[in-house]
N, C-alpha and C positions, 0 to 999 in steps of 0.2 A: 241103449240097444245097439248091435253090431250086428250086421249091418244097421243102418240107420233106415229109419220108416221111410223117409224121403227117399232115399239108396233102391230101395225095394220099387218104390210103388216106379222110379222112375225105368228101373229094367220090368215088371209089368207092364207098363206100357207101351215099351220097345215090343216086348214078346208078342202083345194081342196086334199089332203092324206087322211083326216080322216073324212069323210063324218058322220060317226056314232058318231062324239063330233059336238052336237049341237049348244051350246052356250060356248064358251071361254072367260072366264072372265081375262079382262087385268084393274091391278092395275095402276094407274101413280101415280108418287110422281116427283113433284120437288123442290130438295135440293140448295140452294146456286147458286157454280160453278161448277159444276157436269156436266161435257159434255156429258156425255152422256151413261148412265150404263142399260143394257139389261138383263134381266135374261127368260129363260122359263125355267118353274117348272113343271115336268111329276109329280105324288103324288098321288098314291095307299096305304091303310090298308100296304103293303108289306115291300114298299121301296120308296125311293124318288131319282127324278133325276132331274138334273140342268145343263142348258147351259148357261153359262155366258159372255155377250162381254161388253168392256168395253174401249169407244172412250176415247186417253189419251189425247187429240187435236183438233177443230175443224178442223185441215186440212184435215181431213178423209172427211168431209161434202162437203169441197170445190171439192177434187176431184172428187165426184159423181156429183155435178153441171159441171164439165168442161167434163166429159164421158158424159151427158145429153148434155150438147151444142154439142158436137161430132158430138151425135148421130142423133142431130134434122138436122143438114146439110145435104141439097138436099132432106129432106123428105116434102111429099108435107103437106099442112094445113091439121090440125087436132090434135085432145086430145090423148095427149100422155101419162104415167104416168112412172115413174120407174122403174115399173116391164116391161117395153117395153124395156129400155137401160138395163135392166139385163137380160132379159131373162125367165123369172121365170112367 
């Protein structure tokens, strides 16, 4: 997926804090075997700021599928999304 889910949910989150950034432009690139490299870039005339993650595994992926199955037990039918089993 391009953007990436992760790419997305991470400008969501910006947006429901920062009501006043309109439109959040997200790049995607995909390299190779790259698992998976995240950056958000704050960037003003001043200064520049960067948060960087950087999956060195897909087992990180797998664990949020098995917290996701967890989560879905005993809950009744219906559209769930990620940010339900995180929280957020």
């Amino acid at each position: 997926d391009k953007p990436s889910g992760t790419g997305k949910l991470l400008r969501d989150i910006i947006n429901k804090e920062r009501k006043d950034l309109n439109d959040i432009p997200i790049d995607s690139i995909r390299k190779g075997e790259v698992v998976g490299d995240h950056k958000i870039i704050f960037d003003s005339d001043e200064d520049t700021l960067e948060i960087t993650h950087k999956a060195k595994t897909r087992d990180i992926f797998a664990i949020g599928a098995l917290r996701a199955a967890k989560f879905l037990v005993g809950k009744p039918k219906g559209l769930y999304s990620m940010k339900d089993v995180l929280k957020i």
